[in-house]
MARDO-213160 format. One record per residue (C-alpha): x, y, z; residue in three letters. Coordinates in steps of 0.25 Angstrom, whole numbers, padded with zeros to 4 digits, always signed. Each point is the difference from the previous one (the first is absolute). Layout:
XYZAla/...
END
This chain:
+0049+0021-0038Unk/+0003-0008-0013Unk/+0009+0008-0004Unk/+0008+0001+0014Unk/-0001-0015+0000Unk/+0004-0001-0015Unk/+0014+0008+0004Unk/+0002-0007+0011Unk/-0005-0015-0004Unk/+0007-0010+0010Unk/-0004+0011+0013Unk/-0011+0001+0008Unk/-0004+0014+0006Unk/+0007-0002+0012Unk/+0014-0002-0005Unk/-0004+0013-0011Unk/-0002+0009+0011Unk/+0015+0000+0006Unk/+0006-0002-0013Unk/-0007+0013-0006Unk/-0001+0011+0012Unk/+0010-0007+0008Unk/+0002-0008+0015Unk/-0005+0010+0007Unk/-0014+0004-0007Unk/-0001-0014-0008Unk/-0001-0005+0015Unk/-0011+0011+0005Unk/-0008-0003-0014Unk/+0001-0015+0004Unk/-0005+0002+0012Unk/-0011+0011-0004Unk/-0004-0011-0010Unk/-0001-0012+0009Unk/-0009+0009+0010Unk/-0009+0003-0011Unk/-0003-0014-0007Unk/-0003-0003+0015Unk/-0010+0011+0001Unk/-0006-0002-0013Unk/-0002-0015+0006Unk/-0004+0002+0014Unk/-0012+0010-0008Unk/-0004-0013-0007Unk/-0003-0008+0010Unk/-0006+0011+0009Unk/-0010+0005-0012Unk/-0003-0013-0003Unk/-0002-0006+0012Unk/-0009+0012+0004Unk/-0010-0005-0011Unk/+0002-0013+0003Unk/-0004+0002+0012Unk/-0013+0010-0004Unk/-0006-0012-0009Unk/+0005-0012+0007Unk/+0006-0001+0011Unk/-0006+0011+0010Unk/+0002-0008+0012Unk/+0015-0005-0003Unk/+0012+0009+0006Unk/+0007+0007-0010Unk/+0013-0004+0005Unk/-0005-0015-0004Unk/-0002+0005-0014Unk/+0012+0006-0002Unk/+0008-0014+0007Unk/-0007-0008-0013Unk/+0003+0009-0009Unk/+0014+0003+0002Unk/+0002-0014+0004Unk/-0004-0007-0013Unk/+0009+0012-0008Unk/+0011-0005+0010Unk/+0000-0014-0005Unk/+0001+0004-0014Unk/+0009+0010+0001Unk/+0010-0007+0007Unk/+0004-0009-0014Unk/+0007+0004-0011Unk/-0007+0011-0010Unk/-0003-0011-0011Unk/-0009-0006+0011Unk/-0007+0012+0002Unk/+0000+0004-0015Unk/-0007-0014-0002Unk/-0012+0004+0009Unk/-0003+0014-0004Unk/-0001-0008-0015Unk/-0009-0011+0007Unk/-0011+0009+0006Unk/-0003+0008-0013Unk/-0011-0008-0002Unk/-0006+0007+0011Unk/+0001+0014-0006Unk/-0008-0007-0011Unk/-0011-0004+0011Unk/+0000+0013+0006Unk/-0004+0006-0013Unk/-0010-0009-0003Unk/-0007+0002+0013Unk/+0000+0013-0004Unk/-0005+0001-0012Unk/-0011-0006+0001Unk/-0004+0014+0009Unk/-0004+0003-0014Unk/-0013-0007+0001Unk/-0004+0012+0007Unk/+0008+0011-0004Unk/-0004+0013-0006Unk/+0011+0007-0011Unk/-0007+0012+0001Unk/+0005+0001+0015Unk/+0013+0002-0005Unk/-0003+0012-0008Unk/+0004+0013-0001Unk/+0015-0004-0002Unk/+0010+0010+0006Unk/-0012+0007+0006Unk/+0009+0001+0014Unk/+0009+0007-0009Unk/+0016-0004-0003Unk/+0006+0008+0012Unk/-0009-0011+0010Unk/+0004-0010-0010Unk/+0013+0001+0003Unk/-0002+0002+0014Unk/-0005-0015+0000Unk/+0012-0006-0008Unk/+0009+0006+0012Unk/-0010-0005+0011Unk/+0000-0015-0008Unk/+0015-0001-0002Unk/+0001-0009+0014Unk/-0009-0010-0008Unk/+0010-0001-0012Unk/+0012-0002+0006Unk/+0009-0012-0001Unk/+0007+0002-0013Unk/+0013+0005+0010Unk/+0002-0014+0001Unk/+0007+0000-0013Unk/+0011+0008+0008Unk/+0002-0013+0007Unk/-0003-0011-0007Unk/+0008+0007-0015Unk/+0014-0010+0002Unk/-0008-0014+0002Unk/-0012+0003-0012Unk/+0006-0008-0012Unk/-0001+0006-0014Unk/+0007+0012-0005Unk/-0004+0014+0003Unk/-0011+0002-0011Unk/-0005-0014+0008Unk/-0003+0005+0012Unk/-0005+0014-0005Unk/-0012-0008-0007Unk/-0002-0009+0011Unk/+0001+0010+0011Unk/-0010+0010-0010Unk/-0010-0012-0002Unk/+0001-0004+0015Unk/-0004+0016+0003Unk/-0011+0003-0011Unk/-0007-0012+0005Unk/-0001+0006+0014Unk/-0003+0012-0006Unk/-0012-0005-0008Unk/-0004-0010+0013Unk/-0004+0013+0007Unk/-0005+0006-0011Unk/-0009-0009-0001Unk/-0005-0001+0013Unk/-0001+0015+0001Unk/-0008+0002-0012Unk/-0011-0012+0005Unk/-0002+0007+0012Unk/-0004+0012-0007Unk/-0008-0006-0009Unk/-0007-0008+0011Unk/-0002+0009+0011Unk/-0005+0014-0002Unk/+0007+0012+0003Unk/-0007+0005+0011Unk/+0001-0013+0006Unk/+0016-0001-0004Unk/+0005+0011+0010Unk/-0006-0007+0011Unk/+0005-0015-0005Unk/+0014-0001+0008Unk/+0002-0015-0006Unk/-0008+0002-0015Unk/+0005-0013-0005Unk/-0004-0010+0014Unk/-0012+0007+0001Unk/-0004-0002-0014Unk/+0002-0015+0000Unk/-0008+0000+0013Unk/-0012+0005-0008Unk/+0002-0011-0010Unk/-0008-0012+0001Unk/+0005-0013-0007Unk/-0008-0012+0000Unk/+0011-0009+0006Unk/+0007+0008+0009Unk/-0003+0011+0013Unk/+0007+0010+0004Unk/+0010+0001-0015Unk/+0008+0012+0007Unk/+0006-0010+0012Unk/+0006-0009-0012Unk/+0005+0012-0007Unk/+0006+0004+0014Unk/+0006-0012+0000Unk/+0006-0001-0013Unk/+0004+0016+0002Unk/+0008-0005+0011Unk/+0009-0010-0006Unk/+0002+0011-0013Unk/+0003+0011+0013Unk/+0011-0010+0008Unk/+0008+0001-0014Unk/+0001+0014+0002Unk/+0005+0000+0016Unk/+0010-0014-0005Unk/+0007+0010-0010Unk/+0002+0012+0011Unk/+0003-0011+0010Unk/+0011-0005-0010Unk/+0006+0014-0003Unk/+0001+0003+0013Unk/+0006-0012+0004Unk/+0011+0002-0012Unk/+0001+0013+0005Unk/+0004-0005+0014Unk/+0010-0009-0005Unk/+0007+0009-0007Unk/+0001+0011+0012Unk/+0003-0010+0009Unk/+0010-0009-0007Unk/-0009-0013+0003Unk/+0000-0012-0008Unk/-0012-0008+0005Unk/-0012+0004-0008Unk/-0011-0009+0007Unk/+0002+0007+0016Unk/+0002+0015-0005Unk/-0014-0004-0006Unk/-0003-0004+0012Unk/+0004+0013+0006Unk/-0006+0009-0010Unk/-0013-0008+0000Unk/-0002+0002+0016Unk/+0004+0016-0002Unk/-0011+0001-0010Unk/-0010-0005+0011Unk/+0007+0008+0010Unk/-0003+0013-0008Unk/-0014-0006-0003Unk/-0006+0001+0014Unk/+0004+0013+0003Unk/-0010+0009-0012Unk/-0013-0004+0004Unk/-0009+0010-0001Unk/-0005+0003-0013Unk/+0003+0015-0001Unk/+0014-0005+0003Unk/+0002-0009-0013Unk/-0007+0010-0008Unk/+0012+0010+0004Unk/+0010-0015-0001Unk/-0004+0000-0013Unk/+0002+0014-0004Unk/+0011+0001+0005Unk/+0005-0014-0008Unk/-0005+0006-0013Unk/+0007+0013+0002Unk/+0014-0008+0002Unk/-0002-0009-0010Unk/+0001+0008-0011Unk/+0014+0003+0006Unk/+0005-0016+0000Unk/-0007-0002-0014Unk/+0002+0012-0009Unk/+0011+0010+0006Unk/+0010-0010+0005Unk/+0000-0009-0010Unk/+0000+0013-0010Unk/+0013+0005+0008Unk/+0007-0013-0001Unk/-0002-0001-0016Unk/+0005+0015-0001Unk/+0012+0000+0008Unk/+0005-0015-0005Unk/-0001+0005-0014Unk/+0006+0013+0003Unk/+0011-0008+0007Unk/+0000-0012-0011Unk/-0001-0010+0012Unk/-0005-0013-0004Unk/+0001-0016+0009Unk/+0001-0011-0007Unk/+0006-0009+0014Unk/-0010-0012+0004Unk/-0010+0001+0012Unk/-0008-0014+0006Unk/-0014+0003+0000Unk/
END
């Protein structure tokens, strides 16, 4: 993806697409691209709110949910990208409260818990990176965003790396506190290890720690749906030849909710989320792989303007 957005600097992915495969399929990709930053968004809020729903709100409507949360990413995502850059750098103090909250599950953990390492063997290993990948993903944004970051190419590359290890080493910490807290036998059976292991904490000052981790958790998650909600809604624009950002927001944000009500059973997201997973390897790895090879083979390069 940096390497795309390093050959074409001043482009985002929706004007790459045409220039590189041509009107017709550049116009099909668009599309496919749109439809998949809104699925990838409407999974968001539908998981979320699900566990929302589980620890806190049991007796709300999950179409009420899913109004509050898409409605507070709507009124973000309607200004300019700075404005929305700003506010994912003014909540990162609250990734360092999550962890701390976290870490004091150490208290009572047992390191043995983790051992043998590898036991499950690498073939299982790997089979749990692939199911985990939906977690991970956000990076894609770069795709976007590429033309309006300032800095040079080596820039971004180190700012887009840091931005991803820290996710990376956020979960992997969370992962390897639930281990060490709960027992295997009693992992498999844990659908939510991390809430549940802060409801087992006591704290002198506080009840009920994993409702305020929830609470925190949902701003940290709304950054996550305002990025597919604005990709989506770049995407629009660009298929559709508009110019008013704030009401194909609008648009795209009531579509999301739209698509939200509709999988409500549960075996229904887990197969919404398979399927998501599957696909997305497509957007983030093949696509992006293609557009590299066939620009360099054909020695395209942009360097026009775009307004972000």
């Amino acid at each position: 993806m940096w390497a795309v957005g390093k050959r074409f600097p001043t482009a985002t992915l929706y004007e790459i697409l045409p220039q590189v495969f041509g009107k017709s399929i550049g116009t099909l990709l668009k599309v496919a691209y749109t439809a998949y930053f809104i699925t990838t968004g409407v999974l968001i809020v539908v998981r979320f709110g699900s566990i929302l729903g589980k620890w806190a709100f049991y007796k709300t409507p999950s179409w009420a949910i899913y109004i509050l949360m898409i409605a507070l990413c709507m009124y973000l995502v309607q200004e300019r990208l700075r404005t929305i850059a700003r506010f994912f750098v003014l909540i990162n103090i609250l990734v360092v409260i999550m962890i701390a909250m976290a870490a004091y599950a150490y208290t009572k953990a047992n390191l043995l818990y983790i051992l043998p390492i590898g036991q499950a063997g690498w073939q299982n290993i790997i089979k749990g990176v692939y199911q985990a990948t939906d977690a991970m993903l956000g990076f894609e944004i770069l795709l976007v965003v590429y033309p309006f970051v300032e800095g040079g190419s080596k820039a971004i590359l180190k700012a887009a790396s840091i931005g991803n290890a820290m996710s990376v080493l956020l979960y992997t910490f969370m992962v390897f506190t639930s281990l060490a807290f709960f027992s295997p036998p009693v992992m498999e059976l844990v659908p939510e290890p991390v809430l549940y292991m802060l409801r087992a904490l006591t704290f002198e000052l506080i009840e009920r720690p994993d409702l305020y981790f929830l609470t925190i958790w949902m701003v940290v998650v709304t950054t996550a749906l305002m990025s597919n909600l604005y990709m989506a809604a770049t995407g629009a624009i660009r298929l559709f030849g508009g110019t008013n950002h704030r009401k194909t927001v609008l648009w795209i944000g009531s579509l999301f909710f739209l698509i939200a009500l509709w999988p409500q059973d549960p075996f229904a997201i887990d197969a919404f989320s398979r399927f998501n997973i599957k696909i997305s390897y497509l957007f983030i790895l093949t696509i992006p792989l293609l557009i590299l090879v066939v620009s360099s083979v054909r020695g395209m390069r942009k360097t026009g303007g775009v307004e972000p």
